[in-house]
N, C-alpha and C positions, 0 to 999 in steps of 0.2 A: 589891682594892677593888671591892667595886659600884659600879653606875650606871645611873641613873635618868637617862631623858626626859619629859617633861611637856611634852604639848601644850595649850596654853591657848588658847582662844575666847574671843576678846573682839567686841561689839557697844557703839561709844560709850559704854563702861565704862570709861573712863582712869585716872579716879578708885580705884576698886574694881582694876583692874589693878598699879597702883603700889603698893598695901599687900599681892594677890598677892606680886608678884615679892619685893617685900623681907621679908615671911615667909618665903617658902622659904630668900632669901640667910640671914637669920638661923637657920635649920634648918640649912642647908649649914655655917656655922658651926661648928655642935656638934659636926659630923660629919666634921671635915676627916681627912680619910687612911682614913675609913672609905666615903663613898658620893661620888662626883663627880655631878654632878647640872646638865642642859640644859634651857633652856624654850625651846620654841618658840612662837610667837604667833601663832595665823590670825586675821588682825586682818579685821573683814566689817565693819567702821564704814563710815560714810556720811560723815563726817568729818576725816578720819585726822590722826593726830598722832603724831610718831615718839616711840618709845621709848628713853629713856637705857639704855645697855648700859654706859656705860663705869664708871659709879662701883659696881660690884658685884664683890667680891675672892673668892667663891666658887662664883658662878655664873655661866655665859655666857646669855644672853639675844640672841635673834634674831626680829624681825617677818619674818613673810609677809602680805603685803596682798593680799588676796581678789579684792579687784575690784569685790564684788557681795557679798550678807549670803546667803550660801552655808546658812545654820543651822548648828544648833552640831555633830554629826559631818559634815556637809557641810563645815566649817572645817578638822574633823581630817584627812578623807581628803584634803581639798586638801595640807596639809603630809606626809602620809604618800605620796601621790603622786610628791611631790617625791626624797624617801631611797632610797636603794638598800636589798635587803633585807644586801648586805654590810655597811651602817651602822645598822641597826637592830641586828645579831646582836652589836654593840658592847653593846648595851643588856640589862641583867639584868632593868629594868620598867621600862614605861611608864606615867604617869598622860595620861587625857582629862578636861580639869574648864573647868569654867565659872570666870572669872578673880574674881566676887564672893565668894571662900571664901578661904581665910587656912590656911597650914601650921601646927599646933601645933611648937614647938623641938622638942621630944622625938622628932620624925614619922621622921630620918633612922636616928637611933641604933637608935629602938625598929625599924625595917624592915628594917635589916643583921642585924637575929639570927633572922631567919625563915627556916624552911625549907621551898621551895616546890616542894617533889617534889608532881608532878600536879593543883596548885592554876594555876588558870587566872585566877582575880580574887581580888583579895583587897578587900574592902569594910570600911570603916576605919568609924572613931566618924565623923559630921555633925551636928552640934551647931550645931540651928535657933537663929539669935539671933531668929527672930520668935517661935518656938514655943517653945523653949528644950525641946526633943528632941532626944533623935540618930536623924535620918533612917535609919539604920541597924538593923537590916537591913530592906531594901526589902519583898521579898517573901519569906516564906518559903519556898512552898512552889510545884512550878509549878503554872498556874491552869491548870481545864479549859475549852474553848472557850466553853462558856455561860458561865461569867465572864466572858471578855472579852467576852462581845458583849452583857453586860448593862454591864463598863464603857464600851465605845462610845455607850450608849444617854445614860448620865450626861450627856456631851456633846454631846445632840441638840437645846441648845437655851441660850443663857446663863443663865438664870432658873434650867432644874433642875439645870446645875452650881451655881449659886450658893445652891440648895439644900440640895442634896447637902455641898456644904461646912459650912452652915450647922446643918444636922443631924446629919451623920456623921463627915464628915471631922475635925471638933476634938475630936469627943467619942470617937474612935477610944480603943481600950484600943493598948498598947505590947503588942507579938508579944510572948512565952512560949516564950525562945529557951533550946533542952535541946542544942544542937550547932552547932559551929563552922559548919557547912557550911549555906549557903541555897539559894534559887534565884535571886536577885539581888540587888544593889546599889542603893544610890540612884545615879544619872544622874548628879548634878553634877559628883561626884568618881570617876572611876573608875580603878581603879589595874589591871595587869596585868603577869603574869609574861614573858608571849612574846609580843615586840613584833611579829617573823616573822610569827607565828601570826594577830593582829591583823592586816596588813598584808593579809592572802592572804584577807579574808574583809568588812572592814570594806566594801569599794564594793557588796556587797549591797544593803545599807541605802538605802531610797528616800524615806523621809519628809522632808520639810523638814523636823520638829520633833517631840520625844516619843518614846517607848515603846524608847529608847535598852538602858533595861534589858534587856527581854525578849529582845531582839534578839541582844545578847551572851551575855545566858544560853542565849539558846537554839543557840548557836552554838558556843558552847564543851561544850555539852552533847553535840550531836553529837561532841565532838574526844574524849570522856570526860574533862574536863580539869572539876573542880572550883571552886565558886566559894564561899568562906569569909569568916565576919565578924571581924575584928579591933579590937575597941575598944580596946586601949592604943594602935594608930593613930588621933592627932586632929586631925579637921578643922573649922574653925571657917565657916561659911554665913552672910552675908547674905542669902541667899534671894532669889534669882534676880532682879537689878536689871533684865536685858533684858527678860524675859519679863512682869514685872509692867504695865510701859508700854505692854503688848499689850490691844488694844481685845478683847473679852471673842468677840466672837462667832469672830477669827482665831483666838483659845487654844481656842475648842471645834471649830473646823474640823481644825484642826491635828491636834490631840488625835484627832476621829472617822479622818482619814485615816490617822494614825500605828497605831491599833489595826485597824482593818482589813488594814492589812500584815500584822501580825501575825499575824493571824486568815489570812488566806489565805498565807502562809508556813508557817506552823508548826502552824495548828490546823484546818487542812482534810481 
């Protein structure tokens, strides 16, 4: 039998948490004696409010309370901090997702029959309920430096992101996808083969927010470890509940600082 970890990050998301966790319990379901299946919760609320574990008969479900809104793989490495790498090696895959997205039933069944020799991510269907897209696949291909440093430029200022949106981003065409294999994921949901592998590389990552993808692509790429798109893996997005409440000029701060890492990580 596999088994999957799921680290969830929630920000005064309780709401959006609760229909989380009881998707996946309903996927665990389908899948009983095929995939056991753990969530952990780096809860970074300002609020905090405990979560029911106990009426759930095929999941276990655990909060970790932050302290402090850590951002969202600042959440993750906080619970990853905590695991020995003996209890991760317990783990066939781990997902990192934002707690506003929802497990399609089908997500366990169809996961147990994959074969993940040298595949390092797998990037499933995200199926925008704002957009009604599948965020999937992220990126194709990886970007040269003057890309990203004309996407940092995007967010030099709220206006010409809200521009930028306004002109390109809706009217974007859908990638022209000829192979499994991309250069990244969407962010929100991200699933992985070798939790270890994850573990020995994720406290990298410096940004408070953003460019999550690149990061792990670009890190698994060093390991030669593949990252592939899976759409009979479905995940359902409300589209980022924390981040929307974000006053415009933080999302483009964020944004500029997160691609700059980038850019002097990987593209200097």
């Amino acid at each position: 039998m596999k088994k999957i970890l799921f680290i969830g990050v929630n920000y005064n998301s309780y709401d959006a948490l609760q229909l989380f966790v009881d998707s996946v319990n309903r996927a665990a379901l389908k899948a009983v004696g095929i995939m056991q299946v753990d969530i952990m919760i780096a809860d970074n609320s300002a609020e905090l409010q405990d979560i029911d574990n106990t009426s759930f008969q095929n999941i276990h479900v655990r909060q970790y309370v932050t302290a402090e809104n850590l951002g969202y793989l600042g959440g993750a490495k906080y619970i990853l901090k905590q695991l020995t790498q003996t209890v991760l090696e317990q783990y066939d895959y781990m997902a990192i997702s934002n707690v506003d997205i929802t497990i399609d039933e089908s997500f366990f069944t169809n996961l147990a029959k994959f074969d993940t020799n040298n595949i390092g991510w797998i990037a499933p269907s995200i199926l925008s309920q704002k957009e009604g897209k599948d965020r999937n696949p992220k990126i194709l291909n990886r970007p040269s430096k003057r890309h990203m440093q004309i996407a940092k430029m995007i967010y030099i200022h709220p206006l010409v992101y809200k521009l930028y949106v306004r002109l390109f981003y809706r009217n974007r065409p859908a990638p022209k996808i000829t192979t499994d294999q991309i250069y990244a994921g969407h962010g929100s949901f991200m699933l992985f083969t070798q939790p270890k592998v994850i573990q020995e590389f994720i406290h990298n990552f410096k940004p408070f927010l953003f460019c999550e993808e690149h990061f792990f692509a670009e890190e698994l790429r060093k390991r030669s470890l593949s990252v592939e798109y899976h759409p009979e893996l479905i995940i359902h997005d409300k589209d980022h509940i924390s981040t929307s409440a974000m006053p415009s000029r933080f999302y483009c701060r964020y944004n500029r600082e997160a691609i700059q890492f980038i850019i002097n990580t990987y593209f200097s």
